[in-house]
VOBATOR-630310 format. One record per residue (C-alpha): residue in one letter; x, y, z; residue number from 1. Coordinates in nm, 2 decimals, padded with zeros to 4 digits. Layout:
BEGIN
<'A' <X Y Z> NUM>
...
***
This chain:
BEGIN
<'X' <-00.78 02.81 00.98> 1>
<'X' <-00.58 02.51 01.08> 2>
<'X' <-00.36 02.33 00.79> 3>
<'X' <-00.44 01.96 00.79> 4>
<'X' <-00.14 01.88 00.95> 5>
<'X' <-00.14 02.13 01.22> 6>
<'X' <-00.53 02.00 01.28> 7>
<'X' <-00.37 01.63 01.29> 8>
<'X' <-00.10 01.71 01.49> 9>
<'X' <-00.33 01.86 01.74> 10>
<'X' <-00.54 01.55 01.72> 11>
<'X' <-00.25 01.36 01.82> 12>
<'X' <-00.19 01.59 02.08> 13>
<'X' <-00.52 01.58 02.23> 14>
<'X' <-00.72 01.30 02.50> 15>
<'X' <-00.67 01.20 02.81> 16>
<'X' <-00.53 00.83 02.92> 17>
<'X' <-00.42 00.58 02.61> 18>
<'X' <-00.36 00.22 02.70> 19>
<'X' <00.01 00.12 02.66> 20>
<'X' <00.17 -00.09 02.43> 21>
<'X' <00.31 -00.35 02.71> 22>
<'X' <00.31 -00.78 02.76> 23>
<'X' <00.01 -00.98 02.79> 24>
<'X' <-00.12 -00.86 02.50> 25>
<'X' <-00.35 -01.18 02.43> 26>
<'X' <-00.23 -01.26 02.08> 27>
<'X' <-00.59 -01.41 01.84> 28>
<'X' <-00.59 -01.45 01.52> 29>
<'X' <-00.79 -01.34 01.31> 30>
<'X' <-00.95 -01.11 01.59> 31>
<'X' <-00.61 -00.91 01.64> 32>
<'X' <-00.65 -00.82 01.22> 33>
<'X' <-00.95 -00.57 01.35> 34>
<'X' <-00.94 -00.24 01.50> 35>
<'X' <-00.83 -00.21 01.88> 36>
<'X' <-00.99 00.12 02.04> 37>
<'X' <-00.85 00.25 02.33> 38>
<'X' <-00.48 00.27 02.19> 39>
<'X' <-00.37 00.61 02.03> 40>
<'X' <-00.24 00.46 01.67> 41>
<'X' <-00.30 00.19 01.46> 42>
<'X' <-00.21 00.12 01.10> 43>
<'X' <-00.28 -00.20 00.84> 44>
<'X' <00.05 -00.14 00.60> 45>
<'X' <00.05 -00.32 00.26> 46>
<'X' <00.37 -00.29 00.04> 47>
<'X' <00.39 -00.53 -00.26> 48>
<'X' <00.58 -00.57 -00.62> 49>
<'X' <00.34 -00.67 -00.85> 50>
<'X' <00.43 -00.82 -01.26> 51>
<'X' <00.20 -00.81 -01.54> 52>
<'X' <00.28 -00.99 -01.84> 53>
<'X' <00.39 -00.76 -02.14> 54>
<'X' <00.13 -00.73 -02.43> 55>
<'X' <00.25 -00.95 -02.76> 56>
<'X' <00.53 -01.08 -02.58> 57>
<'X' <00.70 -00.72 -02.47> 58>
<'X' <00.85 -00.80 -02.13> 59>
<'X' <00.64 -00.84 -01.88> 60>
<'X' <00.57 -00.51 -01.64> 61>
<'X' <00.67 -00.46 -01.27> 62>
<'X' <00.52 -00.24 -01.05> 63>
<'X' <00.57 -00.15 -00.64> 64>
<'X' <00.24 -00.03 -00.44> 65>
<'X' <00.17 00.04 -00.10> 66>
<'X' <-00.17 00.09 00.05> 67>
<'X' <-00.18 00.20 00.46> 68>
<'X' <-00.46 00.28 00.64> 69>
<'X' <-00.40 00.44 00.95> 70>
<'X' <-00.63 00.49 01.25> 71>
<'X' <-00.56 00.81 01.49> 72>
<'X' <-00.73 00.84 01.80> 73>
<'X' <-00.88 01.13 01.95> 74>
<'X' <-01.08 00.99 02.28> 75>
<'X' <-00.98 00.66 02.44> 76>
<'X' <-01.34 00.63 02.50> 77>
<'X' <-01.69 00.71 02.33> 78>
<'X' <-01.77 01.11 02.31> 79>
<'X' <-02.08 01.30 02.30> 80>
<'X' <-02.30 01.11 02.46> 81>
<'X' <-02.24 00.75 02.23> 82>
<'X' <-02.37 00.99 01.93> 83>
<'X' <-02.26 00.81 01.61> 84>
<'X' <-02.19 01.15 01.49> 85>
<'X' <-01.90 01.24 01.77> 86>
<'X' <-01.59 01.08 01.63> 87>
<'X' <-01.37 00.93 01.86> 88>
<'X' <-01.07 00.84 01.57> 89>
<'X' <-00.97 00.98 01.23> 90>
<'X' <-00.89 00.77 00.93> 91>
<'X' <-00.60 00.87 00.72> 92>
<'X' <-00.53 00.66 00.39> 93>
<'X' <-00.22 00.65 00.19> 94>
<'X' <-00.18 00.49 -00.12> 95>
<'X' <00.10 00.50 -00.40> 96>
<'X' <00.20 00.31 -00.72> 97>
<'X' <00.51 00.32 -00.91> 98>
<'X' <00.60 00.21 -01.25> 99>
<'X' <00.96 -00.01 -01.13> 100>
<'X' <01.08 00.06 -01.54> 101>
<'X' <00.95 00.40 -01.64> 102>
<'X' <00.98 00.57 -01.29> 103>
<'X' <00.60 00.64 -01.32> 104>
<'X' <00.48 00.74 -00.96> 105>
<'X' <00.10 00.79 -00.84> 106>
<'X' <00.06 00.90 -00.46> 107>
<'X' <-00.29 00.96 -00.35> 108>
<'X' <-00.46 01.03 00.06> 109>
<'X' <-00.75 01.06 00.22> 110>
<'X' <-00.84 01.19 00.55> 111>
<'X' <-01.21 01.17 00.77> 112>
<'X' <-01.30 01.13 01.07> 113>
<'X' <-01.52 00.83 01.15> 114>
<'X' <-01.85 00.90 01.17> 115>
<'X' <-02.12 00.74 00.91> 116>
<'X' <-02.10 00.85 00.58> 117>
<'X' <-01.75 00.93 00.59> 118>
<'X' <-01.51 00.67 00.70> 119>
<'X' <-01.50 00.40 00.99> 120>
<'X' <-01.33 00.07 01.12> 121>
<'X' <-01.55 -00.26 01.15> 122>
<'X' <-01.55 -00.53 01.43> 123>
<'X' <-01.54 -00.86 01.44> 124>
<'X' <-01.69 -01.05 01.25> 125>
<'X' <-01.77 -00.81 01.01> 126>
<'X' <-01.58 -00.80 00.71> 127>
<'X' <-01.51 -00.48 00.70> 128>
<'X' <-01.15 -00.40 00.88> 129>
<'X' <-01.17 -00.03 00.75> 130>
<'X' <-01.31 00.19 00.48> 131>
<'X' <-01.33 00.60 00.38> 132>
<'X' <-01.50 00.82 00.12> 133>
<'X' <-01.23 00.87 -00.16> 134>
<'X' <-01.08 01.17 -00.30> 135>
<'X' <-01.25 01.43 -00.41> 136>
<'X' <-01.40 01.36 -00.75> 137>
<'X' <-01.37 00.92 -00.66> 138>
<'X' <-01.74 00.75 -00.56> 139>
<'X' <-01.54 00.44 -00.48> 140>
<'X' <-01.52 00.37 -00.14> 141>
<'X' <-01.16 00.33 -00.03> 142>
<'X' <-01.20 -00.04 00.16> 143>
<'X' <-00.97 -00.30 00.35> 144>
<'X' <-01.19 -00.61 00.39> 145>
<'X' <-01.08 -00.94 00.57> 146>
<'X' <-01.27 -01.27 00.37> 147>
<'X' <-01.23 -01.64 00.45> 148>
<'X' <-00.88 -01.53 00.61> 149>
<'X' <-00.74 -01.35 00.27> 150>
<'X' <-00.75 -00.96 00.25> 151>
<'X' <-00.92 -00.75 -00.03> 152>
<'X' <-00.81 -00.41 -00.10> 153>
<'X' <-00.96 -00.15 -00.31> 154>
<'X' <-00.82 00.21 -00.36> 155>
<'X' <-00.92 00.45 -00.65> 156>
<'X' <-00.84 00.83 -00.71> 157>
<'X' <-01.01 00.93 -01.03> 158>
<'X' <-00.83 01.23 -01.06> 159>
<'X' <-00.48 01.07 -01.11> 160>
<'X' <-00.58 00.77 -01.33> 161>
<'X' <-00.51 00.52 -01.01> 162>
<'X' <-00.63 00.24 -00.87> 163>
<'X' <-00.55 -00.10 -00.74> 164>
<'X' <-00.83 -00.39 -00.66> 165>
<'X' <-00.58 -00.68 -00.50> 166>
<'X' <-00.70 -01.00 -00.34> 167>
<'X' <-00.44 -01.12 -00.09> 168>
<'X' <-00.38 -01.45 00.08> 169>
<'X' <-00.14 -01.51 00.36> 170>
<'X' <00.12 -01.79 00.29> 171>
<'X' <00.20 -01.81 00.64> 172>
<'X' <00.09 -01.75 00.95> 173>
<'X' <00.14 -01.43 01.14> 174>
<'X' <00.49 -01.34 01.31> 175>
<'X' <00.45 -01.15 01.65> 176>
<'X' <00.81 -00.89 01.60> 177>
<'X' <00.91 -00.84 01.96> 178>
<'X' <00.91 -01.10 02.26> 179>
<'X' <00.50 -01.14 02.33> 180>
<'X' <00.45 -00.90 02.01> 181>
<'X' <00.62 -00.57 02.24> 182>
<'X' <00.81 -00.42 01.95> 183>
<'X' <01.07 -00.15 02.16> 184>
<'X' <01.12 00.16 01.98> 185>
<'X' <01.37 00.30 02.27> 186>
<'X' <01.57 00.16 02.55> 187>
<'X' <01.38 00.41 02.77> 188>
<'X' <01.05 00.27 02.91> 189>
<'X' <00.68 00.31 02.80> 190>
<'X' <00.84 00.39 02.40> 191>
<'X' <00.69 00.07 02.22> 192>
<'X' <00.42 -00.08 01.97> 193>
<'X' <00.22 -00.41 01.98> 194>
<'X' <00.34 -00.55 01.63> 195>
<'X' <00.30 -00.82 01.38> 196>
<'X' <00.34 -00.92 01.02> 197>
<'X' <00.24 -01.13 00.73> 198>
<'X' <00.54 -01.15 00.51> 199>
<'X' <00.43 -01.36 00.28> 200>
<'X' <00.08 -01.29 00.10> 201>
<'X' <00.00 -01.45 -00.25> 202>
<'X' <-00.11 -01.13 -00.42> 203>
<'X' <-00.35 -01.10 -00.78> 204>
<'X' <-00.58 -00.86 -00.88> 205>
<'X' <-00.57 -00.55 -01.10> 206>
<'X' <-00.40 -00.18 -01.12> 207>
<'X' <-00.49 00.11 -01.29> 208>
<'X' <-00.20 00.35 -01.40> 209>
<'X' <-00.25 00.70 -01.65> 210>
<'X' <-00.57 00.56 -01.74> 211>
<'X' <-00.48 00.19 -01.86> 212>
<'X' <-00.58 -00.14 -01.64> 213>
<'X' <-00.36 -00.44 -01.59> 214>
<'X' <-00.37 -00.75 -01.43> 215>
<'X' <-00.14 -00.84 -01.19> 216>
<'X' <00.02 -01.09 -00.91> 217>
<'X' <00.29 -01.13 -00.69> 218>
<'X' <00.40 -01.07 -00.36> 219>
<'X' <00.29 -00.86 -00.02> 220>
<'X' <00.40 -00.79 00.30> 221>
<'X' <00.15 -00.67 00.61> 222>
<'X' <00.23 -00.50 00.87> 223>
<'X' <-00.02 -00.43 01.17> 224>
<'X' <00.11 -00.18 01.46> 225>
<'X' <-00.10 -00.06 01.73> 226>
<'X' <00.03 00.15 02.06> 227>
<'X' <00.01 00.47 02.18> 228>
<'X' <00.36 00.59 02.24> 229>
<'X' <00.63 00.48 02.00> 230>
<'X' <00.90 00.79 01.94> 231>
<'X' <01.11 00.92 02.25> 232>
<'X' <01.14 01.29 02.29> 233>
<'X' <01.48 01.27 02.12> 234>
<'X' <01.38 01.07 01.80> 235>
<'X' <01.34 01.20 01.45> 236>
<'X' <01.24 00.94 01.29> 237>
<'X' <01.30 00.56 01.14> 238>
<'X' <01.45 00.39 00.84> 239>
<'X' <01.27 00.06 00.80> 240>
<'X' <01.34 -00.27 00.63> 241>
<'X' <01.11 -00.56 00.53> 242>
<'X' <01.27 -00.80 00.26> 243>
<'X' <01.17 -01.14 00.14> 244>
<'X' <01.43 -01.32 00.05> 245>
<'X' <01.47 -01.60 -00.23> 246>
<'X' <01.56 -01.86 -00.02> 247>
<'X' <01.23 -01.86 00.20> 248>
<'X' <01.36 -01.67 00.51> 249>
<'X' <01.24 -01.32 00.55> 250>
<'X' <01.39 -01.03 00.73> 251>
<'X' <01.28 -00.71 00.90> 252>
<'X' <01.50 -00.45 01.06> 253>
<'X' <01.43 -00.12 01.17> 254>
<'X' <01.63 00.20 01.38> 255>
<'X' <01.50 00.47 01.53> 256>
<'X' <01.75 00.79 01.45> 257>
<'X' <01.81 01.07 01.69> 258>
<'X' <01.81 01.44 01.60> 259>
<'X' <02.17 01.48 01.48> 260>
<'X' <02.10 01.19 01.25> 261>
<'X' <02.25 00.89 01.48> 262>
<'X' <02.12 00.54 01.57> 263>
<'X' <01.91 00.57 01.88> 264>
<'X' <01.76 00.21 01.86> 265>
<'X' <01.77 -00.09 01.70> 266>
<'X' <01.55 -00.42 01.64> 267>
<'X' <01.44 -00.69 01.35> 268>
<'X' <01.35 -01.00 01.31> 269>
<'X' <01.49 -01.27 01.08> 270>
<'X' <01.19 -01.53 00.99> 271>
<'X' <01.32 -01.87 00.93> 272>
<'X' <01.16 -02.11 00.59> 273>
<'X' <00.89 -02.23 00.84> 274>
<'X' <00.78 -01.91 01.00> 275>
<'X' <01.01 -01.91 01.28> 276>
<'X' <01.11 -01.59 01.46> 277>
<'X' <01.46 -01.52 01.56> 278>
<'X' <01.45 -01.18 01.72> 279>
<'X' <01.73 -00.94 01.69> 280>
<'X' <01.86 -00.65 01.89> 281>
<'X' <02.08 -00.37 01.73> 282>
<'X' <02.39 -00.55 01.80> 283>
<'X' <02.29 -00.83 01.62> 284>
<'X' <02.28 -00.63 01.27> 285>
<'X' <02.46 -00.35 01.07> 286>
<'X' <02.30 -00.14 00.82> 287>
<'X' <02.61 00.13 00.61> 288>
<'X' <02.44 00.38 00.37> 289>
<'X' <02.62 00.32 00.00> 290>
<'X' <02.50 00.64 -00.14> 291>
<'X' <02.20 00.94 -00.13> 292>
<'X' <01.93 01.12 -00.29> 293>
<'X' <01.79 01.42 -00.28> 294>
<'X' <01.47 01.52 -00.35> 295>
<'X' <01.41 01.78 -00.60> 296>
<'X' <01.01 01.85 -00.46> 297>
<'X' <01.10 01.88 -00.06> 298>
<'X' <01.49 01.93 -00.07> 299>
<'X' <01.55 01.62 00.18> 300>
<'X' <01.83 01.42 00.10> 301>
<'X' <01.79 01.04 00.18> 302>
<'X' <02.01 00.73 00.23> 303>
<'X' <01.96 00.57 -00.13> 304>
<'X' <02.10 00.20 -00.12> 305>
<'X' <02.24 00.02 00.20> 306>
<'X' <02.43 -00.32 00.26> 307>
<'X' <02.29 -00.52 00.52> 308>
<'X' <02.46 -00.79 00.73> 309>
<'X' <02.32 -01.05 01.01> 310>
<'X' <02.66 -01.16 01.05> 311>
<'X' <02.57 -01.45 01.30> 312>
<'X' <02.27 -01.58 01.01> 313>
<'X' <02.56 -01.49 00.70> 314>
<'X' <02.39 -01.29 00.53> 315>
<'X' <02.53 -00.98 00.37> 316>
<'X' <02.31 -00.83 00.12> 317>
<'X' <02.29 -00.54 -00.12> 318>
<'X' <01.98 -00.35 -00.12> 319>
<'X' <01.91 -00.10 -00.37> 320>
<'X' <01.59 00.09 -00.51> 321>
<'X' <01.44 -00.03 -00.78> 322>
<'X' <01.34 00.38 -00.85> 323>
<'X' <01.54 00.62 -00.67> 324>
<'X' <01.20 00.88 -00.64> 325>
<'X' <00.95 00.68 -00.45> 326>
<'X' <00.90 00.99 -00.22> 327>
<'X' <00.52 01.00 -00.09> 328>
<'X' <00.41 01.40 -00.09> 329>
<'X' <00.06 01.45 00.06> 330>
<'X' <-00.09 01.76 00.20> 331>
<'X' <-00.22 01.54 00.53> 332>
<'X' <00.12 01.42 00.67> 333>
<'X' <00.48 01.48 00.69> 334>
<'X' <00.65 01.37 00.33> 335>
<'X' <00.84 01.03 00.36> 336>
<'X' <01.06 00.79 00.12> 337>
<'X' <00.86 00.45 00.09> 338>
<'X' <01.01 00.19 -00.19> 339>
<'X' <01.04 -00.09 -00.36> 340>
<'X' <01.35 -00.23 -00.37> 341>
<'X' <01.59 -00.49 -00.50> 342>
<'X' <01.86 -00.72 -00.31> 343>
<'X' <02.10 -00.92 -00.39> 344>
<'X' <02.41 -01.11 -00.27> 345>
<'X' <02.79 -01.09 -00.29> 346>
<'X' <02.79 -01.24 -00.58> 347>
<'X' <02.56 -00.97 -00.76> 348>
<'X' <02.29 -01.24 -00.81> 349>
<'X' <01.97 -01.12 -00.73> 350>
<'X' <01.85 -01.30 -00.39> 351>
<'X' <01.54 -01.09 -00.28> 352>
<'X' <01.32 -00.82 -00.31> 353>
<'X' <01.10 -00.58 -00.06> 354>
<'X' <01.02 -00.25 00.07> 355>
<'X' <01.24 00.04 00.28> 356>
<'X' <01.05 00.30 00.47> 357>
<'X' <01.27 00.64 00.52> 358>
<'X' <01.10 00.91 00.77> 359>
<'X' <01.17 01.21 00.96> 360>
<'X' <01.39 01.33 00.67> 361>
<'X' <01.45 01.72 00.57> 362>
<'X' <01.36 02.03 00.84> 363>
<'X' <01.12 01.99 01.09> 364>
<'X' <01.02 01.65 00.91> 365>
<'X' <00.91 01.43 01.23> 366>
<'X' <00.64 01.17 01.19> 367>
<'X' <00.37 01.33 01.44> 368>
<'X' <00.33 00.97 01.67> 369>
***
């Protein structure tokens, strides 16, 4: 029998022609927030740091989620006859929580194909941008709902004591990353995503960790990717930056690394107070590892605090994790670093916080898109 990530892996493999990720996309908002079928991958990627205020006056509690739901696609194009029971994508959900002062750490998946009863994507207008069964032993749905322009997320794995129910509304409007929203992930052709974000989204709701419920607020960040070709041949994988800083601007920065562990490409964006883009090659920034961690479950050993500098927008920042193990370990889907973390300035003052996603790390670790 297939493992589950030999059988995705083959699913990745399989169909016959995906549309490319090229210009003249026709950017709409909020159409562009719902599925778009005929491209290989898709994903809706939530990261957040969340507070609750501490019980009779104990400091208040900080926690770092992420909730992605990713769409893989197995046919460009309706199978079996237009039967609703012939699925034409798979829905793979990840969700993790982590406790950002005990080191607490909850990492739960799902994965169904999308056929009725089991998981599916909605389309416009209706509400629904995707859902899935749960885990086994959860009845709650696993949903990702778009309401009046905010986002309403719901995740629950009864099993682990877990579960987050966040309303989310977008401060700002969205920021295409890439020239016409073409986010290059290699200087070779026909290697690229159509990408956007919402950096800034007002979060509150509640979270459930070992069993107790809080409520919560803060901040988000959304990120929507949809393409059908993003690594080259010789890439491994990507480390991955999205940080809100305190003074309004926002920042995201990503390279691609090649198999001996070099930079094979480079691109952000720096987001100016008003929602400006400024788009950025690999020239423009430099990223320098300040230590590593290895981890004690897979044996990879990551990068494990940076500095950052966009020397022609001064800024030279530390960036650190606020927990050095926020390594997600699923069963579906090649293990991966995704954290919460802290920045600050020269000065040591704190001027930001966000989210760093580390893949392809440890043997035979690449991320199967």
């Amino acid at each position: 029998m297939l493992s589950r990530l030999a059988f995705l892996a083959l699913l990745l493999a399989s169909g016959p022609a995906w549309k490319p990720a090229a210009p003249g996309h026709d950017w709409s908002f909020p159409a562009d927030h719902w599925s778009h079928p005929g491209y290989r991958n898709e994903w809706w990627y939530f990261t957040g740091i969340l507070s609750s205020p501490g019980a009779s006056g104990a400091p208040e509690r900080r926690f770092g989620y992420q909730v992605t739901f990713f769409r893989i696609g197995i046919s460009p194009s309706p199978r079996g006859g237009g039967s609703a029971w012939s699925a034409s994508d798979v829905l793979m959900g990840h969700a993790a929580l982590t406790d950002l002062a005990s080191g607490e750490r909850v990492f739960s998946e799902v994965i169904y194909r999308a056929v009725p009863l089991l998981a599916g994507f909605g389309a416009a207008p209706d509400p629904l941008l995707a859902w899935s069964r749960g885990p086994p032993g959860t009845e709650a749905l696993w949903e990702l709902r778009l309401e009046g322009g905010d986002f309403a997320i719901q995740v629950t794995d009864r099993a682990k004591g877990f579960a987050l129910r966040l309303e989310l509304h977008p401060d700002r409007g969205p920021v295409l990353q890439g020239p016409d929203g073409v986010s290059r992930k290699s200087s070779r052709e026909g290697f690229a995503s159509l990408y956007y974000s919402l950096p800034r989204l007002s979060t509150e709701g509640e979270l459930e960790l070992g069993g107790k419920v809080a409520r919560v607020r803060g901040q988000s960040w959304m990120d929507k990717e949809f393409g059908s070709s993003q690594l080259a041949p010789d890439q491994a994988g990507w480390d991955w930056f999205a940080l809100r800083l305190a003074d309004g601007r926002d920042l995201m920065l990503y390279v691609l690394r090649d198999k001996a562990g070099g930079v094979s490409f480079g691109s952000g964006t720096l987001v100016d107070r008003d929602g400006k883009p400024r788009w950025l090659t690999g020239e423009d920034f430099r990223l320098r590892a300040t230590g590593r961690w290895r981890s004690p479950a897979t044996g990879a050993e990551y990068p494990s605090g940076w500095t950052v500098e966009v020397p022609s927008a001064g800024l030279v920042l530390r960036v650190d994790p606020e927990v050095a193990d926020q390594e997600n370990r699923g069963g579906s889907a090649p293990y991966y670093w995704e954290g919460a973390v802290r920045v600050t300035g020269r000065d040591g003052s704190r001027t930001g916080e966000g989210f760093v996603e580390l893949t392809g790390y440890g043997d035979g670790n690449r991320p199967p898109i």
